[in-house]
C-alpha positions as CSV (number, residue, x, y, z in Angstrom):
1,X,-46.3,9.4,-75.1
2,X,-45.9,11.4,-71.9
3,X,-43.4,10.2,-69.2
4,X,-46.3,9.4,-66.6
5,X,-47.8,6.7,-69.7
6,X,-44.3,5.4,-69.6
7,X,-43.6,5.4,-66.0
8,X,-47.1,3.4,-65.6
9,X,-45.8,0.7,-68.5
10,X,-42.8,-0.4,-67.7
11,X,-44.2,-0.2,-64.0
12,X,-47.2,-2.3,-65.5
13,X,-44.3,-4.7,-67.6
14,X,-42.0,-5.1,-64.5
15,X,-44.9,-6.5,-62.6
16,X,-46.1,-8.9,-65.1
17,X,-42.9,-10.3,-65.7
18,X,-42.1,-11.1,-61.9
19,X,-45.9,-12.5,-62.0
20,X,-45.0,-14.7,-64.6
21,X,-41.5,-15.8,-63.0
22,X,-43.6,-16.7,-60.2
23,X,-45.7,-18.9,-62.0
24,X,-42.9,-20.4,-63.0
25,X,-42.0,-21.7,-59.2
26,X,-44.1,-23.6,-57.6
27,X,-46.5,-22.1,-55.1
28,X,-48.3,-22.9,-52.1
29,X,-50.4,-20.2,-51.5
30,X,-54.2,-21.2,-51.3
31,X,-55.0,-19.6,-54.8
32,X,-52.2,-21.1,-57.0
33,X,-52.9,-24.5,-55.6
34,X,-56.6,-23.9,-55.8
35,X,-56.4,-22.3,-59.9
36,X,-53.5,-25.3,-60.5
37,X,-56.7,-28.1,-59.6
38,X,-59.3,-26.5,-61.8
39,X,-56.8,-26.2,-64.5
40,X,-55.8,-30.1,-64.3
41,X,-59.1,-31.0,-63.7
42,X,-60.4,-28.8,-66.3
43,X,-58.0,-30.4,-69.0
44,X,-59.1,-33.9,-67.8
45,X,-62.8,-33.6,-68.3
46,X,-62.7,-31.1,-71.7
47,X,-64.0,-27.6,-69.9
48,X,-61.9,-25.0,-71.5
49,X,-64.1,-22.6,-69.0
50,X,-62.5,-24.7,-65.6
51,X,-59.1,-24.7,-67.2
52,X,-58.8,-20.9,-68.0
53,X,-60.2,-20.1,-64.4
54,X,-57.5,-22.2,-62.7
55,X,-54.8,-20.3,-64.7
56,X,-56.7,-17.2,-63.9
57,X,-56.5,-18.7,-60.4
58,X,-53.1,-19.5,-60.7
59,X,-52.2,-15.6,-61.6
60,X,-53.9,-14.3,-59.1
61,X,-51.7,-16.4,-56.6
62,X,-49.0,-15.7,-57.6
63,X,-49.6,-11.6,-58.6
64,X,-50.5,-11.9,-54.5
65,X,-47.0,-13.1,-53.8
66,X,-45.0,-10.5,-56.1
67,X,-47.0,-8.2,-53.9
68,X,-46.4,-9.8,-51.0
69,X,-42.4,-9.5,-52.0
70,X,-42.8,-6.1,-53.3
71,X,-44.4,-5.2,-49.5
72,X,-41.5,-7.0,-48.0
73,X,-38.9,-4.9,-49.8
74,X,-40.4,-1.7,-49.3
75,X,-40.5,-2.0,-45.6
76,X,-37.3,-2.9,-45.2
77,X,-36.0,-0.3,-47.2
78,X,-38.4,2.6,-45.8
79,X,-38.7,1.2,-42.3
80,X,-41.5,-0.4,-40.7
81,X,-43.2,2.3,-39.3
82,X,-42.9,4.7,-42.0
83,X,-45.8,4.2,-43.7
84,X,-47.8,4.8,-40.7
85,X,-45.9,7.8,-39.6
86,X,-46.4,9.5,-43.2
87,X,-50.5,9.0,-43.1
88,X,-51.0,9.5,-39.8
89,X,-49.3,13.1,-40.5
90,X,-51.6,13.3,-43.4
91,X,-54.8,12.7,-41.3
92,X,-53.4,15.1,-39.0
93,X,-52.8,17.9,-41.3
94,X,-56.3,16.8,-43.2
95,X,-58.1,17.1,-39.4
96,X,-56.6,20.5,-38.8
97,X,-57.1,22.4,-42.2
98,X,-60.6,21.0,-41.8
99,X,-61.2,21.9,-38.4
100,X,-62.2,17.7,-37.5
101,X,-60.7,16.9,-34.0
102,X,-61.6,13.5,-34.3
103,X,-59.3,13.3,-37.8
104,X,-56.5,15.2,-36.3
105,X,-56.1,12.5,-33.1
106,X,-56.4,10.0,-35.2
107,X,-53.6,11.2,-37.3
108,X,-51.6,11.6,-33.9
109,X,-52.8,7.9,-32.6
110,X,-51.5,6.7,-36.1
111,X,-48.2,8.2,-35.8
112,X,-47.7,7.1,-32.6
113,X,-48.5,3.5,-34.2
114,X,-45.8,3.9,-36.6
115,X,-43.1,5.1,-34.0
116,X,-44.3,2.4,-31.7
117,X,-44.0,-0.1,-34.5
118,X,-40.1,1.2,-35.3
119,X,-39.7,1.3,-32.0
120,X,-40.2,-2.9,-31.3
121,X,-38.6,-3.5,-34.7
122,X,-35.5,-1.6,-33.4
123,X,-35.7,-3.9,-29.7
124,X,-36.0,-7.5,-31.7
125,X,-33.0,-6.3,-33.7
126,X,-30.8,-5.7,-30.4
127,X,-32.2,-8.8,-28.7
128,X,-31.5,-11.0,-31.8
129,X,-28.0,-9.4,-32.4
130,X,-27.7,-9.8,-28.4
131,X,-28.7,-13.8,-28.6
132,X,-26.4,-14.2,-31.1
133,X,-23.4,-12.4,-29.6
134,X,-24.3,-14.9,-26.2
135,X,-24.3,-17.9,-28.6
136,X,-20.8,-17.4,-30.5
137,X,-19.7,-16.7,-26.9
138,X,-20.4,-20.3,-25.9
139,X,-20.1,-21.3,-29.2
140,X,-16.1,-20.1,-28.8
141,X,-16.0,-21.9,-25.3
């Protein structure tokens, strides 16, 4: 088996498993609550078809929130802007080797997104660690 088969399995196994131990919580996202119904309901009136769609339902839900979680960790860990940062410099490079203007400013405008993005992440940082500073002040008082 080459490394890239194994890489994408125990990627592939990782992400099933925190599927699964979010099914195991409950959630209130619109599609768990939505597949959890059609299962019930399924398993009331005898249609097998209704109750493996609600659990189909239900995975979907809750492979939305490992993503959702998976999002929230990368960002925080890369920085909020990164992301657009990294593909607006693709875009740009893309626009230049191809000689497309158009491509190339947008690669700029998206870079400029990201830095902008970093840039209010960085100010409601300060200003929460600012509040707080002001509230153990009083707090002491």
């Amino acid at each position: 088996m080459k490394k890239s088969g194994l890489v994408v399995g125990l990627v592939g196994t990782a992400f099933g498993l925190a599927v699964y131990k979010k099914m195991q919580k409950m959630n209130v996202n619109k599609d768990s609550v939505k597949g959890k119904t059609k299962e019930v309901a399924g398993n009331i009136v005898g249609n097998h078809k209704m109750q493996t769609e609600g659990t189909l339902d239900q995975v979907v839900g809750a492979s939305k929130e490992v993503l959702k979680d998976l999002k929230k960790s990368v960002v925080s860990t890369i920085g909020v802007g990164t992301p657009d940062k990294v593909a607006g410099k693709a875009k740009e490079t893309s626009g230049s080797i191809t000689n497309d203007p158009a491509k190339k400013a947008a690669g700029v405008v998206d870079q400029a997104a990201g830095h902008s993005k970093e840039v209010i992440a960085d100010l409601k940082d300060k200003s929460e660690s600012v509040a707080q500073d002001v509230k153990d002040t009083f707090d002491q008082k």
